[in-house]
C-alpha positions as CSV (number, residue, x, y, z in Angstrom):
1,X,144.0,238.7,148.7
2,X,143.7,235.1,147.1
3,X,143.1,232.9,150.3
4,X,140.7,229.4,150.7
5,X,137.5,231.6,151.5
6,X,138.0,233.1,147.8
7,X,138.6,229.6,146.5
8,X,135.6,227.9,148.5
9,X,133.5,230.9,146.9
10,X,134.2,230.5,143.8
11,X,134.3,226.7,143.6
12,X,130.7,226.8,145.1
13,X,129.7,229.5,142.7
14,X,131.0,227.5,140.0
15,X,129.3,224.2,141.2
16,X,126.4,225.6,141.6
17,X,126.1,227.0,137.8
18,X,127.0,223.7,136.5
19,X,124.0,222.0,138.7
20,X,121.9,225.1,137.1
21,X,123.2,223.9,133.6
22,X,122.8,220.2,134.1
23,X,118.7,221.0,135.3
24,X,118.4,222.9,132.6
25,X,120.1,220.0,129.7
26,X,118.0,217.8,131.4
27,X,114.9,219.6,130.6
28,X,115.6,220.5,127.1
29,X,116.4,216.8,126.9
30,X,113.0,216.0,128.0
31,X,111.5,218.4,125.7
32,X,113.5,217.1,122.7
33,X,111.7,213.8,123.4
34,X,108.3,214.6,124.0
35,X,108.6,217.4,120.9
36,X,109.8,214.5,118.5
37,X,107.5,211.8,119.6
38,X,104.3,213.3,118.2
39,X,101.8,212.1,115.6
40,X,102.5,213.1,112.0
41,X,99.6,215.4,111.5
42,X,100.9,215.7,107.7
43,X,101.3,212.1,107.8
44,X,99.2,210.2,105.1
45,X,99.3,207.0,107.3
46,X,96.9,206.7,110.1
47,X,98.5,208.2,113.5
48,X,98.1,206.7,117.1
49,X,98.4,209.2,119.5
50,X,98.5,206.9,122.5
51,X,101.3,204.8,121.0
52,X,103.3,208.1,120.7
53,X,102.4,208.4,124.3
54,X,103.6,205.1,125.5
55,X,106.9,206.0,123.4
56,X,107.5,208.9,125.0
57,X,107.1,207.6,128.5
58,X,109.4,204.5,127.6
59,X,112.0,207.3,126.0
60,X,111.7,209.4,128.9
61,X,112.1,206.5,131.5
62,X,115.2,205.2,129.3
63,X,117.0,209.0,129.5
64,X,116.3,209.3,133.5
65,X,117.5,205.7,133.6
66,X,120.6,206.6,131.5
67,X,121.5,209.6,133.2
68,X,121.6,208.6,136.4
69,X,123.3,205.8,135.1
70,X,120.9,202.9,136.1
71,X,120.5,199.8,133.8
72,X,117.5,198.8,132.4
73,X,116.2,195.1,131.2
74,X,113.2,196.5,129.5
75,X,113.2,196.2,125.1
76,X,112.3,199.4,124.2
77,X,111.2,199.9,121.1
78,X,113.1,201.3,118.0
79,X,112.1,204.4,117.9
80,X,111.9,205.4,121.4
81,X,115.4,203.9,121.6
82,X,116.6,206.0,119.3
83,X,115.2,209.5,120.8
84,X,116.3,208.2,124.3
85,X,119.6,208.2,122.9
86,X,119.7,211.3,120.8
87,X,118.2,213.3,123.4
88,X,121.2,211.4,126.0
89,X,123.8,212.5,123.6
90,X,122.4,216.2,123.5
91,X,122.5,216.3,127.7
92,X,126.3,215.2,127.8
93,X,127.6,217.0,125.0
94,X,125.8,219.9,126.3
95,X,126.7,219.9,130.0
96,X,130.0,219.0,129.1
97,X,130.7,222.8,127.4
98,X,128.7,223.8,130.4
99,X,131.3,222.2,132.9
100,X,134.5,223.5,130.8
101,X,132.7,226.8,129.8
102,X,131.9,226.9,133.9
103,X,135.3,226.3,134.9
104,X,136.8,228.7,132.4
105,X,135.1,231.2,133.6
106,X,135.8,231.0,137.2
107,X,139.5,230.5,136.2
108,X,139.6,233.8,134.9
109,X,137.4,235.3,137.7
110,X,140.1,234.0,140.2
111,X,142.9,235.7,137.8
112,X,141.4,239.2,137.3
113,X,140.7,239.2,140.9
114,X,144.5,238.6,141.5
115,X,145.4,241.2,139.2
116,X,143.2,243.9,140.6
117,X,144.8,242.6,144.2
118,X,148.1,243.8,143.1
119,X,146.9,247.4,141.0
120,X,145.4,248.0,144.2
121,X,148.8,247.3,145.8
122,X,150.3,249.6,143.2
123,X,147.6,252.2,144.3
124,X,149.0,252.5,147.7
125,X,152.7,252.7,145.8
126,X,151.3,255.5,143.4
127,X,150.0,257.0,146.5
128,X,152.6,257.1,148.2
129,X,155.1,258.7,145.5
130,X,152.7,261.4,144.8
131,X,152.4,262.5,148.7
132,X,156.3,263.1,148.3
133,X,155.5,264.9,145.0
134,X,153.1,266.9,146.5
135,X,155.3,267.9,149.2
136,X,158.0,269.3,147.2
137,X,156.3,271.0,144.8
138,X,154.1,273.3,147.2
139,X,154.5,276.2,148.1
140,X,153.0,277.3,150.7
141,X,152.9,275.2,154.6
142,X,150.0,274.2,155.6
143,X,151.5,272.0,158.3
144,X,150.6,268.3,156.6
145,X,153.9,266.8,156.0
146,X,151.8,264.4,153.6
147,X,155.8,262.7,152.5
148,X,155.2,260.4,155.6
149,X,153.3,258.0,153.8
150,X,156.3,257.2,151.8
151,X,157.9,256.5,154.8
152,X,155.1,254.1,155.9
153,X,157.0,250.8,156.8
154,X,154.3,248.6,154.9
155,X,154.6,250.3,151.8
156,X,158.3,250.2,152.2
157,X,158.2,247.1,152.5
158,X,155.9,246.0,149.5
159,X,158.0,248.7,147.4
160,X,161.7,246.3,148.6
161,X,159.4,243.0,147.9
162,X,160.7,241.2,145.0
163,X,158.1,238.2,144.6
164,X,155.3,241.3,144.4
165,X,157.3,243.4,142.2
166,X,158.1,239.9,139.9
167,X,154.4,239.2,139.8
168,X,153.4,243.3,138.4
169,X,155.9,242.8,135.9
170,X,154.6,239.3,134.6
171,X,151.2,240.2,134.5
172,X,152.1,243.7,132.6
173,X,150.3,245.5,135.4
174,X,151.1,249.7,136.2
175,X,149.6,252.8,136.3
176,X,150.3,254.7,133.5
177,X,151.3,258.6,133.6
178,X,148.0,259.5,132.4
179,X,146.6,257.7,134.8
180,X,148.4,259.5,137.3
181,X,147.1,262.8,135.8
182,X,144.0,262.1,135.5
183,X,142.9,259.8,138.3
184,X,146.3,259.6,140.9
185,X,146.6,263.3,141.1
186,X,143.0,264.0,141.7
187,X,142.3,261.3,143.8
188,X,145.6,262.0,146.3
189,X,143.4,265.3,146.8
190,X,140.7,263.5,148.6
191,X,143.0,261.4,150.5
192,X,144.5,264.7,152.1
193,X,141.0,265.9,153.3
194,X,140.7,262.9,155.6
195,X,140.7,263.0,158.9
196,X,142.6,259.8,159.4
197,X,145.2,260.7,157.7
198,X,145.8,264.3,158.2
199,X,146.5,263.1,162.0
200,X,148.6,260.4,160.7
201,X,150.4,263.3,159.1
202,X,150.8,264.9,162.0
203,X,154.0,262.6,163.5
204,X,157.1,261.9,161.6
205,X,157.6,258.9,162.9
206,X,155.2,256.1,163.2
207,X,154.7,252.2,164.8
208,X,154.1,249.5,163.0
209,X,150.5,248.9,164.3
210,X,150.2,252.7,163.5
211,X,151.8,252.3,159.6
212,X,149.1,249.4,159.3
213,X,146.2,250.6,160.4
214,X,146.9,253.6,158.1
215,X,147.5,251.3,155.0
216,X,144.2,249.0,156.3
217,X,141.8,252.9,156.6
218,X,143.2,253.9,153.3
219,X,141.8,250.4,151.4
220,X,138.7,250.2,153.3
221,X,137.5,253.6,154.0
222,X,139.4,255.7,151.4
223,X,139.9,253.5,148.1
224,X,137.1,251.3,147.9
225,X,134.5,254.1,148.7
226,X,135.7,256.7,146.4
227,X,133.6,257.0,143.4
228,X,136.5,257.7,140.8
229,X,138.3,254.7,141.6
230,X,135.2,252.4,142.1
231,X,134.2,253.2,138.6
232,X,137.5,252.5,137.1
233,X,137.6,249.2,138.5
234,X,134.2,248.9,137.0
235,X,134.7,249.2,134.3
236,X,137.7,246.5,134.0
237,X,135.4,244.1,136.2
238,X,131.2,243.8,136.0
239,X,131.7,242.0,139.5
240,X,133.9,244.5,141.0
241,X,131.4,245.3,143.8
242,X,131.7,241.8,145.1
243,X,135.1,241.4,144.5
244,X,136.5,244.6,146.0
245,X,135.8,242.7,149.7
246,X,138.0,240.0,148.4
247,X,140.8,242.2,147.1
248,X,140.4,244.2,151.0
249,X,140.4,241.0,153.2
């Protein structure tokens, strides 16, 4: 879930691209200056190259001086005054959309993240509703009374838990009955060959420790390492791979 390790993360991801993004403005800055201050080859006047020099020092000083905000007594001259600044107003303008674009970004990060916390939640629900299924509409006994998981006390619980069931509603979040066909069903099939499980279907009545460490194997070992399910998330979320430890913390 959402905790202050996710934060810290992604405020030190975040901090870090905007750093990246101010290096960079400051170099484009600095090209933008040494690009304009060049001799007029097509120039019909006679061209100093080592007074285009001298300007472009002097304008390069002026926007390391300006950017770091330090005050300078030296006259500079026209010209490189007026580079110094446009290449200034370039860096701020541009690192500011960096900053907002930067923050935006993880904003939304942190959001999806959430929202994939609480389908996964819904997983263990969807889960657990279609180990009852599967229990009623077999046939035959092969001795896995898989309708315990519905009785698991931690997915009872999140099932009764209004703030969780407020939240899926609000954010439009579910697993649709074709995604029950196609992915739920299937997917319930490889839950029944594990080991884990098949003993924890072996008692009818479990401990809370026991209930726990079921729901903890299921998210760990089960969901985030079946390929089906790791490709579905995938596709909602490029970053899925590192943000699957996050939504299993």
């Amino acid at each position: 879930m959402l905790n202050r390790r996710t934060l810290r993360i992604k405020a030190m991801q975040t901090l870090y691209a905007i750093h990246q993004a101010e290096r960079s403005n400051y170099q484009l800055a600095q090209d933008f200056i040494v690009e304009t201050l060049q001799p007029d080859l097509n120039s019909m006047e006679r061209q100093d190259p080592e007074r285009f020099e001298g300007l472009r020092k002097l304008a390069l000083m002026q926007l390391e001086e300006s950017v770091n905000k330090k005050e300078t007594e030296e006259e500079l001259p026209l010209m490189a005054r007026q580079v110094a600044t446009e290449a200034l107003n370039f860096y701020r303008q541009k690192t500011q959309q960096d900053r907002l674009r930067f923050v935006r970004d993880a904003t939304n990060s942190i959001e999806h993240i959430y929202d994939q916390y609480l389908t996964i939640l819904l997983l263990l629900l969807e889960l657990a509703d279609e180990a009852q299924l599967f229990q009623e509409r077999r046939y035959l006994d092969d001795g896995l009374n898989t309708k315990v998981l519905a009785n698991n006390q931690f997915i009872q619980a999140l099932r009764q838990n209004t703030t969780f069931e407020n939240e899926v509603i609000r954010r439009n979040l579910k697993w649709t009955e074709e995604d029950r066909v196609q992915y739920i069903r299937p997917f319930f099939k490889d839950v029944r060959q594990d080991e884990t499980f098949q003993k924890y279907c072996e008692k009818n009545h479990h401990t809370p420790e026991e209930d726990a460490e079921l729901v903890m194997h299921l998210l760990k070992q089960v969901i985030f390492k079946n390929e089906m399910i790791k490709t579905i998330f995938d596709e909602q979320n490029l970053q899925w791979s590192e943000d699957k430890d996050t939504c299993g913390a």
